[in-house]
N, C-alpha and C positions, 0 to 999 in steps of 0.2 A: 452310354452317356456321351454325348457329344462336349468338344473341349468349352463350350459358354457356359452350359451346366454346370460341367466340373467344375469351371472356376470361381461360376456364382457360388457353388455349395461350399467352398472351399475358404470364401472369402466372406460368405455366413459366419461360418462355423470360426475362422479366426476374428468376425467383427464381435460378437458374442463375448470368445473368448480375453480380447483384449477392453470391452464393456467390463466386463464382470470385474478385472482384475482393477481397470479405474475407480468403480464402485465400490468397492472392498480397503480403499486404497492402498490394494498391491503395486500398483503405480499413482504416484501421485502428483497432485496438481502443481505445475510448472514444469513436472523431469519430459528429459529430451528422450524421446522415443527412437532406441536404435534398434532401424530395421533387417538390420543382418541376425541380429541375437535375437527378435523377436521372431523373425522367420524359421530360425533352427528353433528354437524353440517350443513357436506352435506349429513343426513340421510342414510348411509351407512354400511355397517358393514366393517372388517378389512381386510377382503380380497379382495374387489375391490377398494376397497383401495390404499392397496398396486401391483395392478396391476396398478390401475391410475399411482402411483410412480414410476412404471417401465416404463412406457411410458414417464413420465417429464423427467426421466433420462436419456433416449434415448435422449432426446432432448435438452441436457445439459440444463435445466432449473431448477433442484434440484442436487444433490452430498450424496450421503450416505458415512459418514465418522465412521469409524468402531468404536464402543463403545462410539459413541456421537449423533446417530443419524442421520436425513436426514434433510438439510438445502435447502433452496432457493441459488441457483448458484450466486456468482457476478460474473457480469459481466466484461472480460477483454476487452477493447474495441481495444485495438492493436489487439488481436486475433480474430474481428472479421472483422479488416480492411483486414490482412493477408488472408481471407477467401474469402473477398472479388474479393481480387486482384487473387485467385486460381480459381475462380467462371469465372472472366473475361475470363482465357485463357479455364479451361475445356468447359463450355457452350459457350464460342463464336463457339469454333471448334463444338461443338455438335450441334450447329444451321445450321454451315453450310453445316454439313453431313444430318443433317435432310433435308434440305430444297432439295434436289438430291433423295430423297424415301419418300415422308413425301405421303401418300393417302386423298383425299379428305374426309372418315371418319377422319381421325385423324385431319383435318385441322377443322371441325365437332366440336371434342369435346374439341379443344384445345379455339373452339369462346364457347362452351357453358358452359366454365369454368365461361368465364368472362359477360353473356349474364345478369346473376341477378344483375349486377350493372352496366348496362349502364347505365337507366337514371338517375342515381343521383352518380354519382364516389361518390362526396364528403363525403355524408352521407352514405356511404356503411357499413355492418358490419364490423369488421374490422377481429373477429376472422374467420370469411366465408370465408373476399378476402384474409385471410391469407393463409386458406386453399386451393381457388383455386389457388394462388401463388405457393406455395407448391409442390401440384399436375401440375401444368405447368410446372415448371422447373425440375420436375423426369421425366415428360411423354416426353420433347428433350431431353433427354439421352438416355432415352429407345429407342426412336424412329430412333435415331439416327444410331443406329445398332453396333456402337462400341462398345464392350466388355471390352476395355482397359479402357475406359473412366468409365463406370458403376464400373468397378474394383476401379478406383481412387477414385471417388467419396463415395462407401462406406465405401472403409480402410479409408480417413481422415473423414468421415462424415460431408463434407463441406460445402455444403448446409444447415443442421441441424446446425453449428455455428451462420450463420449471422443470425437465426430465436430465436438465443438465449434471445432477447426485443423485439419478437415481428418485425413487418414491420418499416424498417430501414425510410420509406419514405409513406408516404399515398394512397389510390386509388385515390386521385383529383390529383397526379401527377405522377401516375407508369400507371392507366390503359391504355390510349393511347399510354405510350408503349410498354404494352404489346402486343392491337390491332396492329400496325404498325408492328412489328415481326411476327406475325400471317400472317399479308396480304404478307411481306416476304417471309412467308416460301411458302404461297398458290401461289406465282409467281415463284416459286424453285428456287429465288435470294438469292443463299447461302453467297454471299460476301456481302451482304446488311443483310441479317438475323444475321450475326457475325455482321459486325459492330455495329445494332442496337443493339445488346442484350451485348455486349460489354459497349457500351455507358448507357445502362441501368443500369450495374452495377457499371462501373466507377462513375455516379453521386451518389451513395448512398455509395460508400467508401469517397467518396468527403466529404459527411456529416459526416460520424462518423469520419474522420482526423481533420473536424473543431471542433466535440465533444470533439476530446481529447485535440486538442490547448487549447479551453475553459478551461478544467479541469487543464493543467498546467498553464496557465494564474491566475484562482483561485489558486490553490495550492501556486503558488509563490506570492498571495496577502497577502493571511493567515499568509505566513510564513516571510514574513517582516515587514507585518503590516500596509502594504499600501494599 
């Protein structure tokens, strides 16, 4: 293995591992990320390291702040409802442009995203079905054939918001709909593909709207005293 490899693999396996621990909030939102501890730690040296950091920061999950360092991101949760609701309208249209071109390979690997956690949604890993989350909703864009939409989608980096904590909603209740979207698109029922993948996200902005009630609910407990 030549040293690019090595240190892409290297600086995988520490972005992973410093994902998971933000997720989990073994590190949490605001702490200052020290990379000498974290490098001995995840047995590393400083440079795939600091490529792992490039990748968290791509994925708004750290912030490097000039002459203070690189922190863990907090999270704004109105920005990631906003994302939500941007999610609704560019992927509903991008479901139903897919489902009008979509090839039986692509319908293929769109089931073999989600094939390692049929039988157990519940217990699924969580960082896997994140990733095949992930990879699903880039692959109806792409497939989608629009241009304009790919364009949208990487100038606000939209998708990469709502992945900001991780999966907004579990595999015991997103995977069958992701399956029912899939069997959508393999019937080229593009106004059923939108509405489902629509409906998919509208319940998981549903959730983070009730998170933020909650937090203003608490806030104004705090601050009365009641």
């Amino acid at each position: 293995m030549d040293n690019h490899l090595k240190y892409y693999d290297l600086s995988y396996q520490a972005y992973k591992r410093i994902k998971a621990m933000i997720l989990t909030d073994e590190l949490y939102p605001g702490q200052k990320l020290i990379q000498e501890k974290l490098a001995e730690e995840l047995g590393v040296s400083r440079m795939p390291l600091h490529k792992a950091f490039q990748m968290l920061e791509n994925e708004l999950l750290v912030e490097h702040i000039p002459r203070r360092g690189i922190f863990v991101k907090k999270v704004d949760l109105n920005e990631i409802a906003d994302a939500f609701e941007c999610r609704e309208a560019i992927e509903g249209l991008a479901a139903r442009r897919a489902a009008q071109v979509i090839t039986p390979t692509e319908i293929k690997f769109l089931c073999d995203l989600f094939s390692p956690f049929s039988s157990d949604p519940a217990n699924a890993d969580l960082i896997k079905y994140e990733e095949a989350d992930y990879t699903f909703h880039n692959t109806l864009i792409r497939i989608s054939g629009n241009r304009i939409l790919e364009k949208m989608e990487m100038l606000g980096n939209v998708i990469t918001r709502t992945y900001q904590r991780g999966l907004i909603r579990g595999p015991a209740e997103t995977f069958q709909e992701h399956m029912d979207i899939i069997d959508a698109l393999s019937k080229n029922d593009g106004n059923k593909a939108e509405r489902l993948l629509k409906y998919h996200f509208s319940k998981s902005r549903a959730k983070i709207l009730e998170k933020i009630e909650e937090q203003k609910s608490e806030g104004h407990r705090l601050n009365t005293g009641t």
